[in-house]
Structures are given as C-alpha cells and as structure tokens.
FILOGU-243791 format. One record per residue (C-alpha): residue in three letters; x, y, z. Coordinates in steps of 0.2 Angstrom, whole numbers, padded with zeros to 4 digits, always signed. Example, Ala and Ser with C-alpha at 12.3 -4.5 7.8 and 13.67 -1.06 7.14 Angstrom:
2
ALA+0062-0022+0039 SER+0068-0005+0036 
***
This chain:
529
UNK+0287+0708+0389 UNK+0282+0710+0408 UNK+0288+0699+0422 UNK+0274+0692+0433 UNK+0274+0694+0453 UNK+0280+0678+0454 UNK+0296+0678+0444 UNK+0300+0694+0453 UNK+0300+0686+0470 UNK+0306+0669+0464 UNK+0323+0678+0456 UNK+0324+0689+0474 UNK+0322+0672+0481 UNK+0335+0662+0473 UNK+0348+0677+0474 UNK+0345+0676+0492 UNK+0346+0658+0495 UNK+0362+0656+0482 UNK+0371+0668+0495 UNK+0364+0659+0511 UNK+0373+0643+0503 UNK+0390+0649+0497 UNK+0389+0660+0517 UNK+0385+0644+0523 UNK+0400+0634+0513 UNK+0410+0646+0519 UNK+0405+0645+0537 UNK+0411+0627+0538 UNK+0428+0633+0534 UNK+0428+0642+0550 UNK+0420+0630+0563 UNK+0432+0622+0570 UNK+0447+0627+0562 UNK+0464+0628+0570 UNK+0473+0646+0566 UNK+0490+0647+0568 UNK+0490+0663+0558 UNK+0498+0679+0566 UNK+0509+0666+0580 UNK+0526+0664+0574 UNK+0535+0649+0573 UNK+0518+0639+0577 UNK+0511+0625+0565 UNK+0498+0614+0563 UNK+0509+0596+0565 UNK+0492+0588+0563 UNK+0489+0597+0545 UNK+0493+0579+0535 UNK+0485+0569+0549 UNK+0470+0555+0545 UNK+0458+0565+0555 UNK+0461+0584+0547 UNK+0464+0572+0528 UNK+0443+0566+0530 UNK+0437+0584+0531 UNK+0448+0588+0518 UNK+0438+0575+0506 UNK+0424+0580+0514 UNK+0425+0597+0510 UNK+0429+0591+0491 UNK+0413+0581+0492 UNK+0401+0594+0494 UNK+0409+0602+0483 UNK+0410+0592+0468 UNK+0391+0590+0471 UNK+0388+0605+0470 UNK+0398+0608+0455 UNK+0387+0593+0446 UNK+0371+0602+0452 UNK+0378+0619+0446 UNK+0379+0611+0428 UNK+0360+0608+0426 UNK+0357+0620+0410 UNK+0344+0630+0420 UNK+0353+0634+0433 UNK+0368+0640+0424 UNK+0354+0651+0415 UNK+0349+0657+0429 UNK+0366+0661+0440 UNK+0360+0648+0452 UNK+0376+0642+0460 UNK+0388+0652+0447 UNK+0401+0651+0457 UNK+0404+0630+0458 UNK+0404+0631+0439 UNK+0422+0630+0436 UNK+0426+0625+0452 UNK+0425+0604+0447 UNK+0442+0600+0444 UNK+0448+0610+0459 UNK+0439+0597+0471 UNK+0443+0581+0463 UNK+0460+0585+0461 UNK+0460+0587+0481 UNK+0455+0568+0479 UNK+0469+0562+0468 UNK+0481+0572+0478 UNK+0476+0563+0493 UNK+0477+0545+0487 UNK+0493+0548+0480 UNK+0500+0555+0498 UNK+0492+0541+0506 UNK+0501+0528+0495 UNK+0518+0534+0498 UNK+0515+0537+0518 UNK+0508+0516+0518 UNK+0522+0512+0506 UNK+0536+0520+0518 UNK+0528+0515+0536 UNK+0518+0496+0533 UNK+0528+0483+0529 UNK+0526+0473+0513 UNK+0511+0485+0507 UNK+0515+0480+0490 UNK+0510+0462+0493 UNK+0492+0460+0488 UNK+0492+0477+0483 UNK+0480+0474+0467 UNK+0469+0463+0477 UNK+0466+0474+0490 UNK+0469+0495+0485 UNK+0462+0491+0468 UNK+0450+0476+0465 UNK+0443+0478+0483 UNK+0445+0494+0487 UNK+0439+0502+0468 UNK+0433+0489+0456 UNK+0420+0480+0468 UNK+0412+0498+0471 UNK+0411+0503+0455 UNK+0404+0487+0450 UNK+0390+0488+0464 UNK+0386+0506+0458 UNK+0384+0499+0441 UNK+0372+0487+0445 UNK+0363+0501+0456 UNK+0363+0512+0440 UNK+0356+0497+0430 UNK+0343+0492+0442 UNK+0338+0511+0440 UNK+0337+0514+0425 UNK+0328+0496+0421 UNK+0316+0500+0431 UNK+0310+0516+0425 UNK+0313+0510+0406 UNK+0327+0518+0400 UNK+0327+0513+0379 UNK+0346+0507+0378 UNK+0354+0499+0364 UNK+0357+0478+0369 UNK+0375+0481+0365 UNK+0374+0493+0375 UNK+0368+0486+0391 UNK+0380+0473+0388 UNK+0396+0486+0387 UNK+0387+0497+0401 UNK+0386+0482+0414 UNK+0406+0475+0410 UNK+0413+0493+0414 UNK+0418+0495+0396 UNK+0402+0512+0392 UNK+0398+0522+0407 UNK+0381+0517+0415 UNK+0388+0532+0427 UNK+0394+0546+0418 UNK+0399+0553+0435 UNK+0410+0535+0439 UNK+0424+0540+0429 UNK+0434+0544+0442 UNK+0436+0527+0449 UNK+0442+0520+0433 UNK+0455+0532+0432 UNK+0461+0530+0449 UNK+0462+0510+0447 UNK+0472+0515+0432 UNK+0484+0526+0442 UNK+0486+0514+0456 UNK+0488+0501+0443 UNK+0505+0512+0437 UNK+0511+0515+0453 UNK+0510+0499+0459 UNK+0522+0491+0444 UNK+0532+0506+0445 UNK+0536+0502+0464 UNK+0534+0488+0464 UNK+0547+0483+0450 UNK+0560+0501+0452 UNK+0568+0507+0467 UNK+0573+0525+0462 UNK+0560+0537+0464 UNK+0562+0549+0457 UNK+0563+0539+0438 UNK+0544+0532+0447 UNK+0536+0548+0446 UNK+0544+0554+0429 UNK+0538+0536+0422 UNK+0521+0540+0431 UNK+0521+0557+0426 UNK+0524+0554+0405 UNK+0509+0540+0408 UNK+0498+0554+0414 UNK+0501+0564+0399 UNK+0500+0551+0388 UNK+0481+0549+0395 UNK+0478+0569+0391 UNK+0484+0564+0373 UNK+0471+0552+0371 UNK+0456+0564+0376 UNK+0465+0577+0365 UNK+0465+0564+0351 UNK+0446+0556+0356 UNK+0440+0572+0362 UNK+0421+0572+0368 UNK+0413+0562+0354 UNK+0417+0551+0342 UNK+0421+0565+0326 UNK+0430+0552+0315 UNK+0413+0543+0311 UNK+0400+0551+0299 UNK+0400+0565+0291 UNK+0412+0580+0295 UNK+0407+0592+0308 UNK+0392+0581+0311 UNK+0389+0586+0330 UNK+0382+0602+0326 UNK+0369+0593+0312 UNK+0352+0593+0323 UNK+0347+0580+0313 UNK+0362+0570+0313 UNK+0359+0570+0333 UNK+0341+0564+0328 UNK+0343+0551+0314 UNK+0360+0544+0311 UNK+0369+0545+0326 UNK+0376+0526+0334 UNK+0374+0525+0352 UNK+0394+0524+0354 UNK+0396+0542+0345 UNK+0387+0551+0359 UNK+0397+0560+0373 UNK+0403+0554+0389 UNK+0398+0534+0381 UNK+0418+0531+0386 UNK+0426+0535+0405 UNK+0439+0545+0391 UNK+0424+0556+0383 UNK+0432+0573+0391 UNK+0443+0582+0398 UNK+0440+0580+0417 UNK+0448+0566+0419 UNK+0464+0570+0412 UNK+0466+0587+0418 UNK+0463+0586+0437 UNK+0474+0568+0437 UNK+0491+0577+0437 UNK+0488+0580+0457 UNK+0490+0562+0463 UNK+0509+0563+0453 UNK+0508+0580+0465 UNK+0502+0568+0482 UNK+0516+0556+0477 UNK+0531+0569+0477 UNK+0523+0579+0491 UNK+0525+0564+0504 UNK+0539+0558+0496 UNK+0549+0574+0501 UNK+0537+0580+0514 UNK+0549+0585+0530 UNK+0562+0595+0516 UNK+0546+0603+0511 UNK+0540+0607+0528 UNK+0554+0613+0535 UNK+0558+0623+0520 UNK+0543+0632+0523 UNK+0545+0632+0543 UNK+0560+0646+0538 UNK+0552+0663+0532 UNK+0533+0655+0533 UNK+0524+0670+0525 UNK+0536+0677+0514 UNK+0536+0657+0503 UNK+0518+0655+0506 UNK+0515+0671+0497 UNK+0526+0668+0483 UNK+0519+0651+0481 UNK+0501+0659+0481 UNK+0508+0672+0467 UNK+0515+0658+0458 UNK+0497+0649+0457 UNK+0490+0664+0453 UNK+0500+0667+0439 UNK+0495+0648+0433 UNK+0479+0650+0436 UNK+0480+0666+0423 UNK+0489+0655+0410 UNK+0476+0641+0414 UNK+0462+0654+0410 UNK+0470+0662+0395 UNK+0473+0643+0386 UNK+0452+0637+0389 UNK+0447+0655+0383 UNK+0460+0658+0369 UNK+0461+0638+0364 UNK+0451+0627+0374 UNK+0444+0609+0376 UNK+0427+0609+0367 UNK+0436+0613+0351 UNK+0422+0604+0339 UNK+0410+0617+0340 UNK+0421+0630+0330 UNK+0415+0621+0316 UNK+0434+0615+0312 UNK+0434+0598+0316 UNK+0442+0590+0333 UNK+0454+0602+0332 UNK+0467+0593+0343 UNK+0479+0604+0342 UNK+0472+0618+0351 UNK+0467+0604+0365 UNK+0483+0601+0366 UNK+0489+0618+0370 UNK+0476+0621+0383 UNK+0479+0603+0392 UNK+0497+0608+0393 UNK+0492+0626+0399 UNK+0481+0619+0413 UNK+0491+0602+0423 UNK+0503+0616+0430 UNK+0490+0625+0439 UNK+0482+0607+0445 UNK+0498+0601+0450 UNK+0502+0616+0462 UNK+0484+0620+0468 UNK+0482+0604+0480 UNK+0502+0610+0486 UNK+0496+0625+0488 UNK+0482+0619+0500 UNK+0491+0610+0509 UNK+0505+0623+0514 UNK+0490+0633+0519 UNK+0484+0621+0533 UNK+0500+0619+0541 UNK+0494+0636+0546 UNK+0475+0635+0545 UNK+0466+0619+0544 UNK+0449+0615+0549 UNK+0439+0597+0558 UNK+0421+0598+0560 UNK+0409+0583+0561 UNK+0398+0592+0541 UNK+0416+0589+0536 UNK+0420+0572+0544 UNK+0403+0565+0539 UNK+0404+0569+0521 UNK+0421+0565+0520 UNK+0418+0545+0525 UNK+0405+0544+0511 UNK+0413+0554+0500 UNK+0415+0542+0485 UNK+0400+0535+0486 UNK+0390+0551+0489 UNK+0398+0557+0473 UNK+0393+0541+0462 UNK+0376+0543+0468 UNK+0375+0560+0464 UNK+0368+0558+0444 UNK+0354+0549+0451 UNK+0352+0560+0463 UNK+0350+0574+0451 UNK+0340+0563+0438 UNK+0327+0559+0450 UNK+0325+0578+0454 UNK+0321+0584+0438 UNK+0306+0574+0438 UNK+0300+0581+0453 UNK+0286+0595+0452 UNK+0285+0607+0467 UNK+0269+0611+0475 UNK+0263+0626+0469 UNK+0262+0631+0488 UNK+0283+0630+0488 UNK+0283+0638+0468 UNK+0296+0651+0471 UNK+0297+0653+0452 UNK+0317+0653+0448 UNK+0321+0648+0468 UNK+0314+0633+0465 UNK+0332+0627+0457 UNK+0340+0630+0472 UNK+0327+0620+0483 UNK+0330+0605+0470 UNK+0349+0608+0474 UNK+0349+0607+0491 UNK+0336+0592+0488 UNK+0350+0583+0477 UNK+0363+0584+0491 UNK+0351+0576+0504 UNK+0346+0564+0491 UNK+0365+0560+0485 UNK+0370+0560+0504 UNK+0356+0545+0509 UNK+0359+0535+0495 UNK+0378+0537+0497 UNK+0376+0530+0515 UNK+0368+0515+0509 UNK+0378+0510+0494 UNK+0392+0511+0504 UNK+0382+0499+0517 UNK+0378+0486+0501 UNK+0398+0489+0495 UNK+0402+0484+0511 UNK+0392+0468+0512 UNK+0399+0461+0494 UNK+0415+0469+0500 UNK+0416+0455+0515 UNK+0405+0442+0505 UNK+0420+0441+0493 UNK+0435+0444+0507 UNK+0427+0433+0522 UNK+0445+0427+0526 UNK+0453+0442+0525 UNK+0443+0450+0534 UNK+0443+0439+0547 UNK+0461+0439+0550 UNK+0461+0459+0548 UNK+0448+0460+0564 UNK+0462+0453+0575 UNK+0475+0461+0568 UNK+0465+0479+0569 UNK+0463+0475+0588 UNK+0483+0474+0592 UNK+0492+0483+0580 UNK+0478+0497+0575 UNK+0476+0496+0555 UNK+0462+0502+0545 UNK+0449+0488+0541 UNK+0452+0486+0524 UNK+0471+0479+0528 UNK+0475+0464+0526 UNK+0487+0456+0541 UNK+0502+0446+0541 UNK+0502+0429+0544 UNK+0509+0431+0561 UNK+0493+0440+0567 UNK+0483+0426+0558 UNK+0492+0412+0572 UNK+0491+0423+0585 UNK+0472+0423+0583 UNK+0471+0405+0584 UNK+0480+0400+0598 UNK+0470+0413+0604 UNK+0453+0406+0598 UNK+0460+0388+0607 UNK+0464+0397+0624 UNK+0446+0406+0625 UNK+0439+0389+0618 UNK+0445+0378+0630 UNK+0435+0374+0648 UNK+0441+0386+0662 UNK+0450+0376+0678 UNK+0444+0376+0695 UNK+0455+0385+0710 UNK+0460+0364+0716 UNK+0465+0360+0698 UNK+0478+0373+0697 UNK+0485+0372+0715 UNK+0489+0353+0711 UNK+0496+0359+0692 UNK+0507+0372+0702 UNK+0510+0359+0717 UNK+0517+0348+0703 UNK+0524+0360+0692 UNK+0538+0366+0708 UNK+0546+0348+0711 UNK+0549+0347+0691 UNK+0556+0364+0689 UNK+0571+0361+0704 UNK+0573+0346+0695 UNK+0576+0353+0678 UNK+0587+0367+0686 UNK+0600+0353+0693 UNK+0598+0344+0678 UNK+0602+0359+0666 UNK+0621+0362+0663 UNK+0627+0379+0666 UNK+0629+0383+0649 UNK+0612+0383+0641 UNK+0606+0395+0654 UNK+0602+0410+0645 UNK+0593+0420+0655 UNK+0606+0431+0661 UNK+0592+0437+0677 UNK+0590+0419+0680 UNK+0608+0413+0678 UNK+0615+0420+0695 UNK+0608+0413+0707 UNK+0606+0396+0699 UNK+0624+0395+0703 UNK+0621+0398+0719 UNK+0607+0385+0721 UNK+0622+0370+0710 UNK+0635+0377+0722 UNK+0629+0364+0737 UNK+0627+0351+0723 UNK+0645+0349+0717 UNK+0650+0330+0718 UNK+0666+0326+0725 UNK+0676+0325+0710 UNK+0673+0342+0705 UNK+0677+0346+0724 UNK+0693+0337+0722 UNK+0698+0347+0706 UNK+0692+0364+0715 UNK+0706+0361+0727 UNK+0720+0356+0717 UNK+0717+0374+0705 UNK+0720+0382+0721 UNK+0737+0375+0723 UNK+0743+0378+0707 UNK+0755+0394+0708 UNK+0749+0408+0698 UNK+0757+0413+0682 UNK+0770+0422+0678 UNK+0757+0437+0671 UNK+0746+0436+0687 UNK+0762+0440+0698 UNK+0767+0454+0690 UNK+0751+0462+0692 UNK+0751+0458+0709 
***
C-alpha cells in the first residue's frame, strides 16, 4: 500500500515539530536558571523559596498538559509527543509534594494556622474551585447536548461522579488536607502524624486495587472486554473514570505530599547533611531512584494496574504488587528534585506564569482537548499526521485562556462567599505581608478600624491644633506634680521629673530631709567607711 505525498511530508512534519517542542521544554529549564554546579561549597539558599516553588508548579503544569494531550489515541499512534506518555504521575506528584511542604512551613512559622483551617486551605481554597469548575463543565456540556443519565447529572453536579474526569486531583488533595489537619491538629508527635498519614494513603491504593478501573463485580464476568456489553447493557455508573477512585493516578502519585510533609519537617538536617560531600550523596540518591524507578518498571510490565484485560478478572492481587512496587519511586522522585535545585534551579516568567494558573489551567485542560477534536484544519494547514501536534499546541493555548478566566470567576465566588474575611485579610496583607487568601487575627481586624475612624474623621486646621497643643502643655505639668513618684514608669521619663518635684517639696517633707541627715550612720555604714 503506497503513501501519498502528503503523509510523507506530514510524518517529516510532525517528527520535526515533536523535537522543536521537547527542545523547547528543555530550553525553559535553562533560561534563567541559577547554576551552582562546578563551585564548591555554593548553594542555592533560595531553592525552597515561594518565588523558585511557582516555576516549579509551573513547569508541572505544562507538563501534565502535555501528558493529557499525549494520551489522545492518535497521537500515541503516531509517536506524537511519546515522551510525556509516562511522564503524568512524575508532574502531579511535584504538586502534592509541594502542598505537603507548604503546610509544615505555615504550620511551624504562622501562628494558630490550624484555626479555620477547613474553612480556609479546604472549602475555600479547594472545594469552591472545584465546585466552579463543575458548573463550568456542566454549562458545557449542556449546551452542546451531551445525553447523560438524570441520576447522573445529579451525582455529576454534587461532586459525588466526575463531570471532570481531569478534577480528581483536588478531591484527593481535600482528602489529604482533611487527614493532616485532625492528625495535627489533635497529636503533637510527628512523627506518629506522618506514619498515621502514611497507613491512610495506602489505605486509598487498597481501594483502587479492590475498585480498579470499572465496576467488574456487576454483570457478567469479564464483561469489559464484551463489545456488546459496552453497547447494550452497560449502567452508566460501570464505565471508567465515573468515580474520583476509577484509577490508579490518584493513588500512586499521592505518596509525595507524605514526602513534602517529612522533607520540611526535617529540612535543615537534610540540607546540611547534604551540604557535606554534595556530589558524592546526590549521586547515590540519583542511583537509588534509578534503582526504584527499575522496580517501578519491572512491577507495571511484569504485574501491572490494567489487570482486567488479561481476561482474569480484576485481578487485585497483581495491583497490589505493582502499587507497592511503584509509591517508593514517587516518594523519592520529588526529594530527589529538590536536592537538585539546591544546586540548579531555574525562575523565568513561562515558568511563573503557568505556575499561578496551574490548577486551574489543568481543570480546563479536558475541555480544552474535547473542543479540539472537533475542530477541522484548513486544508491550506493539512500537514497530514502534523496536524496532531498543531491541535496540541492549540490545546495548551486554549487550556492556558480558559484557566486564566476560571481562575478570575473562582475568585469572584471566592470573595462573594468570604467578603468579611477578605476584608479584614486586605489590611492585614498591608502590615504584616501574608498571602491573600489568609485570614488575620483579630488584632489586625481593630487595628483597621481605628484606622478607618482616624482617615474618617475631618482633618483640623493649623489654629485648631496650636490651641489643643496650647492647652494640652498647662495640663501635662499639672499631671506631672500631681503624679506620685511611684507610678512613673517610663524609666527616660523618670529622671528628670525628679528634678522638676525637687523645687516642689512642702515643708514637712523639708523638715524630715533634715533630721535623716542627723541621724548617725549605722553601724555597717561605718565600717565601710
């Protein structure tokens, strides 16, 4: 079977563009990174900082769209973005691990973080986005008549079924700051904290392994791989990714937050463990991860996660195996990162940028790619087989826009529903520097009312104060002689009111002065004489 002129030039197109991208991925690791490599005893001390954290999610952004855009069936038929196949579970575990080392630093450096906690990190800071990106999806898929079940709908809009299969991830990490949250906020040793945290993150694999991706213990056996099953007698609620716990990539890249937790947590013994002997630690940490990253590969090729298609049933067992074989690898990867910027890290604005709209980029992202398939090119810009990676690049502009927006209309409910909070977090953002979504204490709150009454009230004119300062100096050398010594306690002030009482003394006290003086001096006072 021949290939026409246009398939030829399409495949030399898209194998040329694929490489422009990854080159250009890779480019962004390099503009304006901070290299400490080849200097001894030099470190990036900014490598955990806010600034260098945001293009670090930025960077796990991109990437994560580019993984979901990778996943289109004919793109992985045609090698179009082949290497972001796999590469999933690295980016979002950079997320967890993040929010897990950002909870410990706000736990150990803001006072009462735990108060309002669930109010603030989960309802307002989770659950109203993923509510607003629900309603988005269901607004959507409304309007261009998308048949769903009633019960469905219903389920989809309470959060209960996905509307988003992408917006699992929130779930989860409501869930997890949920967990941290009682286990701080009720036990004070640690370290019994992150084994409790750690046991509830397994338990969660256990439940994938037991659900796995669809819903095997109704119908037939083996049903999944009945075409006409699919067709004819399948229930809505059977079909994958219906629950946030339909698949493995939600359990498997979790283990990193328990990583963020005990990396802040311990984070000057671990920096200064590797401050000694940099290079020869890193490498062995980087052998160690390859060495994981091999028994990670071994237990999804030998065992693995889609076990229902071997025609034996869920086969939880052998999910089992493979979730165990895996969590080591996606525990040390984020470390691993990590201990690499404190020798190479990188800020850039691409980074920055995608790394502010980095949720909501990534919710957006399956409408994005939805709305793309429907797209036909112009046969002017029919590039045959290159056209997939014009509709990828497409999808990350598309994703990036709506991202920016939904963020926008998240943070209008966001303030609809916190007006007071909000408020009172304006002037405290002012004077002591906090992030906008924090809540301040009541101090800050009176503090911005007596200032709101001082701006209020009617400015005085230059004779009005001269006659309140005319008045004011009589009253004050009043007070001064009418204040006993005692209940001065402003030791710069105390000196010289003596002084200024001196001339005052009445003749009594006169009187008594004198006749101390006569009295002969003690014993003890002679003999140190």
């Amino acid at each position: 079977m021949g290939c026409s002129m246009a398939d030829i030039y399409g495949t030399f197109i898209c194998s040329v563009l694929d490489k422009i991208v990854c080159y250009l991925f890779i480019v962004l690791f390099f503009w304006g990174g901070s290299n400490k490599f080849g200097k001894k005893d030099e470190f990036n001390e900014d490598f955990t900082s806010l600034e260098v954290m945001k293009s670090l999610r930025g960077i796990a952004a991109l990437g994560v769209m580019l993984h979901h855009i990778s996943q289109e069936y004919l793109l992985q038929e045609n090698g179009v973005l082949s290497a972001f196949v796999n590469a999933g579970v690295y980016f979002v575990a950079i997320f967890f691990f993040c929010s897990g080392y950002g909870l410990i630093k706000s736990l150990d450096t803001k006072k009462d973080y735990l108060k309002g906690f669930i109010s603030k990190r989960i309802i307002r800071a989770i659950v109203i986005p993923f509510y607003v990106n629900v309603l988005i999806y269901g607004i959507l898929m409304f309007i261009v008549k998308i048949h769903l079940d009633k019960t469905q709908w219903v389920t989809n809009l309470l959060g209960v079924t996905m509307m988003n299969r992408y917006a699992w991830f929130p779930i989860v990490l409501a869930i997890l700051y949920l967990v941290f949250y009682i286990c701080f906020r009720f036990i004070k040793n640690r370290p019994v904290c992150f084994v409790i945290i750690f046991l509830f993150m397994v338990a969660l694999g256990m439940l994938f392994c037991v659900e796995g991706h669809y819903a095997w213990w109704y119908g037939p056996k083996n049903w999944w791989m009945d075409e006409n099953f699919w067709e004819n007698g399948i229930q809505w609620w059977q079909n994958e990714q219906i629950l946030w716990f339909n698949g493995e990539w939600w359990v498997n890249s979790a283990p990193a937050f328990l990583s963020g937790l005990i990396f802040a947590n311990y984070e000057k013994q671990i920096v200064a463990f590797f401050k000694k002997n940099y290079m020869l630690k890193f490498h062995v940490l980087l052998a160690i991860t390859a060495l994981l990253y091999g028994l990670s590969a071994f237990g999804q090729s030998k065992f693995g996660y889609w076990t229902e298609w071997n025609g034996n049933g869920p086969a939880i067992g052998d999910k089992v195996i493979t979730y165990f074989m895996q969590i080591p690898l996606l525990i040390v990867v984020p470390f691993t990162i990590f201990m690499l910027m404190m020798k190479y890290h990188v800020k850039n604005p691409v980074w920055a940028f995608f790394g502010k709209y980095s949720l909501h980029t990534y919710l957006m992202n399956l409408a994005a790619i939805t709305l793309m398939r429907f797209v036909e090119v112009p046969a002017f810009f029919d590039f045959g087989k290159g056209n997939y990676l014009i509709y990828g690049l497409a999808v990350i502009a598309i994703s990036t826009y709506a991202g920016v927006k939904e963020q926008q209309l998240t943070g209008f409910v966001q303030r609809l529903l916190f007006r007071e909070k909000k408020k009172v977090a304006v002037a405290y953002n002012t004077r002591f520097g906090l992030l906008d979504n924090e809540e301040a204490p009541a101090e800050a709150a009176g503090d911005k009312k007596a200032q709101a009454e001082e701006k209020a009230a009617p400015e005085k004119s230059e004779s009005e104060k001269a006659a309140e300062k005319a008045e004011a100096k009589p009253a004050k050398e009043e007070s001064a002689k009418a204040t006993p010594k005692k209940e001065i306690i402003e030791p710069a002030k105390a000196a010289p009111a003596k002084k200024e009482a001196a001339p005052a003394k009445s003749k009594q006290s006169k009187k008594a002065h004198v006749q101390n003086k006569k009295k002969p001096a003690s014993k003890s006072n002679k003999k140190k004489k």
